[in-house]
N, C-alpha and C positions, 0 to 999 in steps of 0.2 A: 504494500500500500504506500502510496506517494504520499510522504508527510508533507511538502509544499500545498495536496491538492488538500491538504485537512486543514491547513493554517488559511489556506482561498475560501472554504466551505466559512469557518467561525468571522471572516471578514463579509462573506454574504450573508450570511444569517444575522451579523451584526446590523449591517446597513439595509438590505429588505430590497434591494433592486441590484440585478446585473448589469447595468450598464454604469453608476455610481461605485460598485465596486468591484468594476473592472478599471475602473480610470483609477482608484485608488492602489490596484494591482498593480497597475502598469503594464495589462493584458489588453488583448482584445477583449470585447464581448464572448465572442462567437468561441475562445481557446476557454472561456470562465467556464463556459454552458458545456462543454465538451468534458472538461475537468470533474465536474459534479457529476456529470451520467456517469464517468469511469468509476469515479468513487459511490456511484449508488448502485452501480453493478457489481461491485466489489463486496460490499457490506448487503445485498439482498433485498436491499428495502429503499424506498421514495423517502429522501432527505426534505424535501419542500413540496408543498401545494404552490404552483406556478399559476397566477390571473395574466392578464394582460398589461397591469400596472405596476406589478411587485408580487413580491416569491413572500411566504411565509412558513416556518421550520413545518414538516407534520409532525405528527405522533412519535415518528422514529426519530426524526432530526432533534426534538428536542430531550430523546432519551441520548444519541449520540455527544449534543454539543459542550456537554461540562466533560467529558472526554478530550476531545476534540480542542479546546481553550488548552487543557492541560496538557495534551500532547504538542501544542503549538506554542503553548507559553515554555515547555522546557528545552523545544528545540532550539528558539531567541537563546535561551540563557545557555545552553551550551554552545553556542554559536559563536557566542560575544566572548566564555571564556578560553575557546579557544583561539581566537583574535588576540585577544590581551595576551596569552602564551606567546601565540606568534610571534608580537610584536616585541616581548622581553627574549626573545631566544634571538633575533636578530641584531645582525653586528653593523644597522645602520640610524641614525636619525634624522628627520626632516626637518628644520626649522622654519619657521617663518621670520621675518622681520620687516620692519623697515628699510628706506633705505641709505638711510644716515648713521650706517654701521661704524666705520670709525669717530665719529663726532661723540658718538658713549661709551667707546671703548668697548663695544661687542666684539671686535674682531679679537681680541684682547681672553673675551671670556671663550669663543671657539678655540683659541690657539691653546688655550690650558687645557680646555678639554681633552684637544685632541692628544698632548702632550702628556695627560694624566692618563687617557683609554686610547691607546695607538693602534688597537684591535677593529674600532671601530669608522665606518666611515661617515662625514656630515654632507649633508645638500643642506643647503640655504634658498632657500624662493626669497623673493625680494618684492615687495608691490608696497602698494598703500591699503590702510587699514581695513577698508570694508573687504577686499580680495583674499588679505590674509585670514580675515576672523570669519569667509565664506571657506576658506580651503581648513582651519580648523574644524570648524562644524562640519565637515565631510569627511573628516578621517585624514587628510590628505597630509598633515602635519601633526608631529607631537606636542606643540607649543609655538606661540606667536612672543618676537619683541617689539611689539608697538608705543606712538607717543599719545596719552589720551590729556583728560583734563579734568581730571580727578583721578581719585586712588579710594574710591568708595567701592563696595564688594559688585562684583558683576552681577549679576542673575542668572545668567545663562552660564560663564568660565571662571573657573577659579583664575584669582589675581597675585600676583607679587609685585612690589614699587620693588625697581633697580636702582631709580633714580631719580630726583625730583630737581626740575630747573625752571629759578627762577624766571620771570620776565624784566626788560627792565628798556627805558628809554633812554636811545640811543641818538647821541648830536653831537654838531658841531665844538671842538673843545671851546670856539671862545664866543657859543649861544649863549645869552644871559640866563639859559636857566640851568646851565651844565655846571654849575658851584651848586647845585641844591645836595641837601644828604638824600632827597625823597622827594615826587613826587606826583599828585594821580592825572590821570590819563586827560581830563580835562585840562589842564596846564598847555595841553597842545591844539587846542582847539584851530588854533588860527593857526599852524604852521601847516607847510607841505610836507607829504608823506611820500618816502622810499620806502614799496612794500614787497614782498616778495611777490611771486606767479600767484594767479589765482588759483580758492580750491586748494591753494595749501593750509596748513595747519596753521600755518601762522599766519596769514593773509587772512583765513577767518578768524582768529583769535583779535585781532588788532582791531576790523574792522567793528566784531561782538562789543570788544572793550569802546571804542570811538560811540558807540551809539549810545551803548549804556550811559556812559558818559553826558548822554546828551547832544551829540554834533555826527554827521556824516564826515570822515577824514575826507581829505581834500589832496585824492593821488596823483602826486606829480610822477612819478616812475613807479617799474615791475620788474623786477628782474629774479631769476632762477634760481642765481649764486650769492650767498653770503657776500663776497668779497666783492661783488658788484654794488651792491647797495650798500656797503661801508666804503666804499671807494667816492660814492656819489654825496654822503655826509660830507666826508672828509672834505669836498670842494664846497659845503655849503647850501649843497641845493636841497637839503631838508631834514628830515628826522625820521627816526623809527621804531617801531617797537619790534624787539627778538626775544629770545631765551638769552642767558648769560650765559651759556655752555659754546652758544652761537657765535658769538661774539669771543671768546677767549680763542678760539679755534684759529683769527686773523690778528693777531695783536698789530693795535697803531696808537703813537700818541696826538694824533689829530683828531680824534673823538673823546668822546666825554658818556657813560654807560651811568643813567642814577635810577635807584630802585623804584618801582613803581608802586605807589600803596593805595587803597587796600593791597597784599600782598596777591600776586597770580602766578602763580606756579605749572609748568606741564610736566607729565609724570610718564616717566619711560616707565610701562607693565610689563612683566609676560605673564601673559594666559594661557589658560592648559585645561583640557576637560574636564568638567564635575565628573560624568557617571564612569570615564573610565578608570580603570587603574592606569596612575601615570607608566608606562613602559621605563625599564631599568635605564635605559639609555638618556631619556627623560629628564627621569630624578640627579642622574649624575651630572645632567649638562646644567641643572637649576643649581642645584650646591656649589658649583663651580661660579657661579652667578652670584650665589648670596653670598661667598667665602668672602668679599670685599666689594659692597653695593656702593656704586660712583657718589662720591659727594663735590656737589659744586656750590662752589666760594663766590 
């Protein structure tokens, strides 16, 4: 007897139409209807009374399906622990990140890894964050290192902070407000803005902070690279706001970096599945990770 066709039967009998739980199958119709007569010719007896609108269990179907749940709910659970086996007997791991891998010293946490388990091999995907936490939720990765904006518990992935960098505005060294110890984002209201590409993480943080603030920023340039848009302070033509991790990466004394308050911070995470068991490969690459969590000054 086909356990697949027993695990198709408690999904029809769940939902009461074959065409609703063939699309949930990801069957044809026509392979569901074909499925159920094998398995009622198997078992000797009519699983469903069929109308023309919806299938309801018969008499036998509904002696069969607490069966049937149970033979379907144990095949999932051995399924999955033999997946998690899998995946800890394997001598490789997939990571996900960002792709401002040197800028937190990720490259830094791989090369220990690899250095510590030389047995095993690493793939790194690289995207932006909705890509990576779509190829997490597929299996397709053991863990994501992404930048969020917060470090409050996920719902969906368990979290760890690697890192947390502040924000802070960035000007001309001899702008009149570049002697302050602090100050909030409204301060710049009237000045021009050097932002990074849109649709980045910080091109909407800035823009977030500018409205909250009260004012739409006023972008006089865009550019991709850090070192461009600290290039274009440095001659004056406006201001910005980055992370301070961003900013250390190009040292100049032609600018002036003063903290932003209220304090805004973005938080480098890695995420990793709730329901699985983290894979050994996993856990080793995370400890290698927490052994010394980046702090920036």
């Amino acid at each position: 007897m086909d356990i697949e066709y027993i695990r198709e039967f408690v999904v029809l009998a769940d939902i009461g139409g074959f065409q609703k739980a063939a699309e949930q199958l990801y069957i044809s119709q026509s392979s569901l209807s074909q499925h159920i007569k094998r398995l009622e010719m198997e078992l000797g007896a009519r699983l469903f009374n069929r109308t023309t609108k919806m299938v309801e269990l018969s008499d036998f179907g509904k002696i069969f399906l607490p069966y049937a749940t149970q033979i379907s709910n144990l095949q999932e659970q051995y399924t999955e622990k033999l997946k998690s086996a899998l995946k800890n007997s394997q001598k490789s791991i997939t990571i996900g990140s960002m792709e401002l891998l040197d800028l937190y010293n990720i490259t830094d946490i791989l090369a220990k890894f690899k250095k510590k388990n030389p047995e095993y091999s690493v793939n790194v995907i690289q995207g932006k964050t909705k890509y990576l936490e779509s190829l997490l939720r597929r299996n397709q990765c053991s863990m994501i290192v992404i930048r969020e904006l917060s470090d409050q518990e996920n719902v969906e992935f368990n979290k760890v902070t690697y890192a947390v960098d502040p924000l802070v505005a960035v000007l001309p060294a001899n702008h009149p407000l570049a002697g302050l110890d602090h100050m909030s984002v409204a301060n710049l209201k009237d000045e021009p803005f050097i932002m990074f590409s849109e649709r980045s993480l910080t091109y909407n943080l800035c823009t977030q902070l500018c409205k909250e603030a009260g004012f739409e920023p006023n972008i006089a340039f865009t550019f991709g690279r850090t070192g461009n848009v600290l290039n274009m302070i440095e001659k004056e033509m406006g201001v910005s706001i980055m992370t301070r991790k961003m900013l250390q990466e190009i040292p100049t004394h032609s600018i002036a970096a003063v903290p932003i308050e209220p304090a805004v911070s973005v938080y480098v995470n890695i995420l990793y599945p709730k329901a699985d068991t983290l894979p050994l490969a996993a856990r080793l690459f995370l400890d290698c990770a927490l052994e010394a969590p980046l702090v920036i000054k």
